[in-house]
N, C-alpha and C positions, 0 to 999 in steps of 0.2 A: 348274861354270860356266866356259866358255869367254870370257875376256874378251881384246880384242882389242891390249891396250895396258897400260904402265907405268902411269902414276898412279890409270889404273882399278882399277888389281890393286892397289896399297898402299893407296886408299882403302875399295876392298872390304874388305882383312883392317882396316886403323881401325876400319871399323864391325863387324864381327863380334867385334872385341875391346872397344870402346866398350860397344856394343849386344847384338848374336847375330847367330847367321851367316844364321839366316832374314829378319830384317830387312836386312841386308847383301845375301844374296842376292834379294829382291822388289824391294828400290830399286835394284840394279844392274841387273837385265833390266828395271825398268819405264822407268826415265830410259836405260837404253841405246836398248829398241827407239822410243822417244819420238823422242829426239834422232837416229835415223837415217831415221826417217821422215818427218820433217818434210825432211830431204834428195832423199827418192827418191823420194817417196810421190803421188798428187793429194790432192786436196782434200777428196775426198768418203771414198778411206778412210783419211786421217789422220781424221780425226771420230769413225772406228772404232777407232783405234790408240788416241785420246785418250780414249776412255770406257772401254777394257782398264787402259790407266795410271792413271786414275781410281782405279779400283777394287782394284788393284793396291798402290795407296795407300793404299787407305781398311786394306787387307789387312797393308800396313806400319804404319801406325798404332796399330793392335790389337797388333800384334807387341811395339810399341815400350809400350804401356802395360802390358803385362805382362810385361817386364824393367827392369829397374833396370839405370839406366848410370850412367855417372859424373859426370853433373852436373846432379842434382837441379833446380837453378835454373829449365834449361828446361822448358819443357811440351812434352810430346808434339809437337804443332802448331808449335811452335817450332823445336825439334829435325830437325823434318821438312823446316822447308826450310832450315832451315840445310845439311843434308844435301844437299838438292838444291843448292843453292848451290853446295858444296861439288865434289859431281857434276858436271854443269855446264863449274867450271874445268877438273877432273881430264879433261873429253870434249875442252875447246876444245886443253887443251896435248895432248892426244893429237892429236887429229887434225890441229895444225899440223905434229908430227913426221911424222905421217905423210902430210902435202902435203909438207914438205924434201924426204924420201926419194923422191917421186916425181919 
């Protein structure tokens, strides 16, 4: 998995040490190709991008109930978006680096 930037790649290996690197890597390409779509994309196929991610999700989720990670407290559902949350910052401080650099 080619990712584009620093806190993408330290958040990707968090999670495959947290979690696994399949759920690491299905939430990294699904909130990557998400979050750049919503950029370039129209309307009508982000709709398409968004029901891929969907699914993608539902695909991490599974992932994520059949590993044990480190902080039982949360619920699957929880955990997920906390992740995404997570995600998220780790795309925004990327890609303000990479508007400096421009």
């Amino acid at each position: 998995m080619a990712l584009a930037s620093r806190e993408r790649q330290y958040l990707h290996q968090e999670l495959t040490e947290e979690v696994s690197a399949v759920y690491a890597d299905i939430l990294c390409d699904a909130w990557g190709t998400l979050l750049t779509a919503q950029r370039h994309m129209s309307a009508a196929r982000l709709k398409t991008v968004r029901q891929n991610v969907e699914g993608m999700e539902r695909a991490a989720l599974l992932a994520l109930k059949r590993a044990e990670y480190a902080d039982p407290s949360l619920t699957p559902e929880k955990r997920l978006k906390r992740d995404r949350e997570r995600y998220e910052t780790a795309w925004k401080a990327d890609r303000a680096d990479i508007d400096a650099a421009l």
